[in-house]
C-alpha positions as CSV (number, residue, x, y, z in Angstrom):
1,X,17.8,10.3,-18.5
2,X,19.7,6.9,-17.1
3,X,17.4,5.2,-14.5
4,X,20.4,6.3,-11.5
5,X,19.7,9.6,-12.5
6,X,16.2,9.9,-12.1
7,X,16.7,7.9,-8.5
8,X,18.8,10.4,-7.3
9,X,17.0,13.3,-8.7
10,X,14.2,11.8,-7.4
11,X,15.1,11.0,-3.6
12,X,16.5,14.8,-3.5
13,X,13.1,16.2,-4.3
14,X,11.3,13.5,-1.9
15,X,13.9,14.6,1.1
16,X,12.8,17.8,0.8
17,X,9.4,17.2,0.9
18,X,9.5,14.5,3.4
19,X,12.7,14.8,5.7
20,X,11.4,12.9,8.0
21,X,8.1,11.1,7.3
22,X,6.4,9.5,10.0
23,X,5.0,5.8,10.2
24,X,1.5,6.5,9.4
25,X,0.4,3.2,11.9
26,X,0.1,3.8,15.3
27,X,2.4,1.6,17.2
28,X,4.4,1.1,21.0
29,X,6.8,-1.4,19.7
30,X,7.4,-4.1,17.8
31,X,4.1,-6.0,18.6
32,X,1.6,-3.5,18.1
33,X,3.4,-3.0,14.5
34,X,3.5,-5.8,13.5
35,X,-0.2,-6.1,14.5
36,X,-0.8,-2.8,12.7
37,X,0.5,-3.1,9.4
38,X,-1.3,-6.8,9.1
39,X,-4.4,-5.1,9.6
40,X,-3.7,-2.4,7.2
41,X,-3.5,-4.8,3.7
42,X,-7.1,-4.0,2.0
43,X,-7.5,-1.0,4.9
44,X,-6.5,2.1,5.0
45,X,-4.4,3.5,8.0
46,X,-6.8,5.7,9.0
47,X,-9.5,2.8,9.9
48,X,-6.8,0.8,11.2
49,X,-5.5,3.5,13.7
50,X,-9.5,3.8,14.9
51,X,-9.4,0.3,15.8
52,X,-6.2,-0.7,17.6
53,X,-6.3,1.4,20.4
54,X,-9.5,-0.6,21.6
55,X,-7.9,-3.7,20.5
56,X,-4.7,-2.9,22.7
57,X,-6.4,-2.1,25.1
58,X,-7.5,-6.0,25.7
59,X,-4.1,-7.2,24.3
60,X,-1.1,-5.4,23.3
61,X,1.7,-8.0,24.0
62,X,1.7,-11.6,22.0
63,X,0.5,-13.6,25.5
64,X,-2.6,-11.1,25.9
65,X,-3.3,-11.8,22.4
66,X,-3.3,-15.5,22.2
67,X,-5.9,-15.8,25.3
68,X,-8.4,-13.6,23.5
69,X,-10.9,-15.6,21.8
70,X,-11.3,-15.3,17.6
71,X,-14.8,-14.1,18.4
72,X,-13.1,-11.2,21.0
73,X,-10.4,-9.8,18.3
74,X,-13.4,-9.9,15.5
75,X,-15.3,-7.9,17.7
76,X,-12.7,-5.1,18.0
77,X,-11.4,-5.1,14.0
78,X,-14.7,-5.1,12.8
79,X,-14.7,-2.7,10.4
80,X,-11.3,-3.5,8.9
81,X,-11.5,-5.3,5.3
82,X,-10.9,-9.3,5.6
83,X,-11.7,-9.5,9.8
84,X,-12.6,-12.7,10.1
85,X,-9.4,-14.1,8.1
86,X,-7.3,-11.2,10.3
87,X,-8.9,-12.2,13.5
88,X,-8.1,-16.0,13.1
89,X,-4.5,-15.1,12.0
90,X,-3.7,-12.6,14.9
91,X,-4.7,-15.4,17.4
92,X,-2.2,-18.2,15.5
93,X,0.9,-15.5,15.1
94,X,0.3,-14.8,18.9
95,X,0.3,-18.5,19.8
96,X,3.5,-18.9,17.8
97,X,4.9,-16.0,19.2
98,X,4.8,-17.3,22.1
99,X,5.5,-20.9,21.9
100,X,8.5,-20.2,19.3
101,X,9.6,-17.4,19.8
102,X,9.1,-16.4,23.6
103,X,6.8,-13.7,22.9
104,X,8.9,-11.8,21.1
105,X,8.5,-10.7,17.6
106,X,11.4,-11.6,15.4
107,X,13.9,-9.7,13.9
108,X,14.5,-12.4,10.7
109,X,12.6,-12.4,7.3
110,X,12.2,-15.4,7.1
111,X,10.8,-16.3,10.7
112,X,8.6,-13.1,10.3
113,X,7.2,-14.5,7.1
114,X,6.6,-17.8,8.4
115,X,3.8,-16.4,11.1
116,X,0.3,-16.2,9.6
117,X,-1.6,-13.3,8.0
118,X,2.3,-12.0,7.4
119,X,3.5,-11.5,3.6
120,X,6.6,-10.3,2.5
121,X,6.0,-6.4,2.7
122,X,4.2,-6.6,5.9
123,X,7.6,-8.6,7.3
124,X,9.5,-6.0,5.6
125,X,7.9,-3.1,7.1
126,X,8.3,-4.5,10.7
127,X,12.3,-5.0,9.9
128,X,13.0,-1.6,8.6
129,X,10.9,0.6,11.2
130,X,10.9,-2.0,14.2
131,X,14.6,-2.6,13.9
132,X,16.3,-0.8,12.2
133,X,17.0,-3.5,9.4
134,X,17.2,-2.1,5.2
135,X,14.3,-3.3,3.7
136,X,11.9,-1.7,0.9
137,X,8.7,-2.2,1.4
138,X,6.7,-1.8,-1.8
139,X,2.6,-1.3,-1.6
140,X,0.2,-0.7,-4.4
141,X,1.7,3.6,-4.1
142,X,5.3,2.4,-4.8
143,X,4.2,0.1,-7.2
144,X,2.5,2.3,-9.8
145,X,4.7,4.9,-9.0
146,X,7.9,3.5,-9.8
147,X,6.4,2.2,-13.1
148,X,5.2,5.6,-13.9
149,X,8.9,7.3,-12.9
150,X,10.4,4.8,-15.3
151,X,12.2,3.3,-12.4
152,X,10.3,-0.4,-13.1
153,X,8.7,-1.8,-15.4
154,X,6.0,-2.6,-13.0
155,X,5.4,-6.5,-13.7
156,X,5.0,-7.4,-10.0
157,X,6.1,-5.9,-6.6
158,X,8.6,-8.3,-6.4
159,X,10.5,-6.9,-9.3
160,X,10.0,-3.3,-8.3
161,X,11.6,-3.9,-5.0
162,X,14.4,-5.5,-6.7
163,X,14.6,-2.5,-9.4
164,X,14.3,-0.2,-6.7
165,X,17.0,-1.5,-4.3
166,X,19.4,-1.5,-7.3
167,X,18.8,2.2,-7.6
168,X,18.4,4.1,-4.4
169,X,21.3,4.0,-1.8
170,X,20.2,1.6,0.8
171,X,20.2,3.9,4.1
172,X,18.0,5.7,2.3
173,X,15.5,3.0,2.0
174,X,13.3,3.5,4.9
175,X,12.5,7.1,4.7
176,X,11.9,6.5,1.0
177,X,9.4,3.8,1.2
178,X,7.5,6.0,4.0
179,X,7.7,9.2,1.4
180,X,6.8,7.8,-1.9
181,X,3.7,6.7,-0.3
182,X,2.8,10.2,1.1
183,X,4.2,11.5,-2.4
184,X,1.2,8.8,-4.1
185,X,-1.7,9.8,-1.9
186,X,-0.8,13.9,-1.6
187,X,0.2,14.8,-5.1
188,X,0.0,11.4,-7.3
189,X,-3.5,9.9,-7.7
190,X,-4.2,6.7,-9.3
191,X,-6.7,8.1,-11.7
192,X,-7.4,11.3,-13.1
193,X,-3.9,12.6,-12.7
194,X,-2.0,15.2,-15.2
195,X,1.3,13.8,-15.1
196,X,2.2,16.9,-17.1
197,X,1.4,19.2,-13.9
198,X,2.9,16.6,-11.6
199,X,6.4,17.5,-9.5
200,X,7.6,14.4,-10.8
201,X,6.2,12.4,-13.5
202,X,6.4,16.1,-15.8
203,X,9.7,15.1,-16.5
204,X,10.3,11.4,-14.8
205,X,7.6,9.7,-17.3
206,X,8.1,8.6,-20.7
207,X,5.8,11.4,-23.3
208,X,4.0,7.2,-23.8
209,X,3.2,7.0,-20.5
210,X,1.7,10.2,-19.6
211,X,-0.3,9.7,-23.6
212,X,-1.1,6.5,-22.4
213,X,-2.3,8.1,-18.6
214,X,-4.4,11.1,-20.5
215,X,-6.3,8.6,-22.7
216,X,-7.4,6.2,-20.5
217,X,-7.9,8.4,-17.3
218,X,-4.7,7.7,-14.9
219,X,-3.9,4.5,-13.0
220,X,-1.1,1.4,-13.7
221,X,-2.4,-1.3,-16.3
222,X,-5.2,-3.1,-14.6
223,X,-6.7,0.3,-13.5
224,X,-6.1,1.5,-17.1
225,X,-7.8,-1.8,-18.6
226,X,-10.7,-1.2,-16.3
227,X,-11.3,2.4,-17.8
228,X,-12.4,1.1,-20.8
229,X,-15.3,-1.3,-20.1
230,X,-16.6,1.5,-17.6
231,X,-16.1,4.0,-20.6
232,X,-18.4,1.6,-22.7
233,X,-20.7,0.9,-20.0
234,X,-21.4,4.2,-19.7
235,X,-21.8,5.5,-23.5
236,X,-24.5,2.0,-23.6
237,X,-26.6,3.3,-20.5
238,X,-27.0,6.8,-21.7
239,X,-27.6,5.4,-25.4
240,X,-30.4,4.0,-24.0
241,X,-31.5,6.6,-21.7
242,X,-31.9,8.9,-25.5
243,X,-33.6,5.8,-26.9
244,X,-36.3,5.7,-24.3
245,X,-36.4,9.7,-24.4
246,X,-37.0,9.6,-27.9
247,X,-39.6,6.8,-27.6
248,X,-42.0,8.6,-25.3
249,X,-41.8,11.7,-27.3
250,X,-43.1,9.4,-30.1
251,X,-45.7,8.1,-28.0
252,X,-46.7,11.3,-28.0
């Protein structure tokens, strides 16, 4: 099966699991996203949607934001992975905001890019559900996904956005990058997945892949490489666990 044809068997089946996934960050506008999804990279959404409300609550607009002290935004993201980096950069995108901008957030790549603690996919997520602008985000879900579907080949994000752009219809872009991710995290696990059982990758994988998958335990190839040494790791601690067993019952 051509790559197009998996695409668009693919965003059929997603539609009618997710015809309308929501944004799983909770958000007022474009702001509060934008404030969101930076806290999300190496958090999950869950921790992230525990923390902003009291974070909003002292600052929800760029100007509230940039009076707070680093000290006063640390205080409220905590438990969020990387705080003290995110707490420095929220302060300095604020100030930008609103010396450079006027307070408002931009609707431009580039511009959105350019403000700290903001990569590429965070940029692109505020575009495509802020304003309305085609973009594909891709995170670590879309990632391993699209290399498991065949779609990439799963060298680096930045290729997988580009493969996947060139193969899904580009209004459907934004409701596709929401549902992949619930696809990944509902019904395609990183490890210990049967891509034989799976809705998608039974037929959307190559019959290497999923031999490759049900050897090494699930994941794309750096979770894959790790399998191993954790395999061999274990097989040495409980060779020595029976060493010591047989050793005291030869003290005996």
């Amino acid at each position: 099966m051509k790559r197009a044809e998996k695409a668009e068997r693919i965003l059929t089946m997603l539609d009618d699991l997710y015809p309308e996934p929501p944004i799983p960050l909770d958000h007022e506008d474009p702001f509060t996203l934008l404030v969101a999804v930076a806290l999300s990279a190496q958090t999950t959404d869950e921790r992230v949607n525990q923390v902003t409300p009291g974070l909003f609550a002292k600052a929800k607009t760029p100007a509230a934001m940039a009076k707070l002290t680093e000290k006063q935004i640390l205080a409220e993201i905590r438990s969020c992975g990387l705080a003290p980096g995110k707490a420095r950069n929220l302060k300095a995108m604020s100030e930008i905001l609103v010396r450079d901008h006027g307070g408002i957030v931009p609707a431009d790549m580039e511009a959105l890019e350019a403000l700290p603690g903001v990569g590429h996919k965070t940029a692109s997520v505020v575009l495509i559900q802020a304003f309305d602008t085609p973009a594909f985000p891709v995170d670590t879900h879309i990632h391993r996904l699209a290399a498991r579907w065949g779609l990439s080949d799963g060298k680096n994000v930045d290729k997988t956005e580009r493969d996947l752009k060139a193969v899904f219809p580009r209004e459907a872009w934004a409701r596709l990058h929401l549902a992949i991710i619930y696809f990944g995290r509902e019904h395609c696990p990183a490890r210990g997945h049967d891509l034989t059982m799976c809705p998608i990758c039974s037929w959307a994988a190559s019959k290497k892949r999923m031999a490759e998958e049900a050897k090494a335990g699930g994941g794309g190839p750096r979770s894959r490489a790790a399998v191993g040494p954790k395999k061999a790791a274990a097989k040495k601690r409980a060779a020595k666990a029976t060493r010591k067993k047989a050793a005291r019952k030869r003290a005996r």
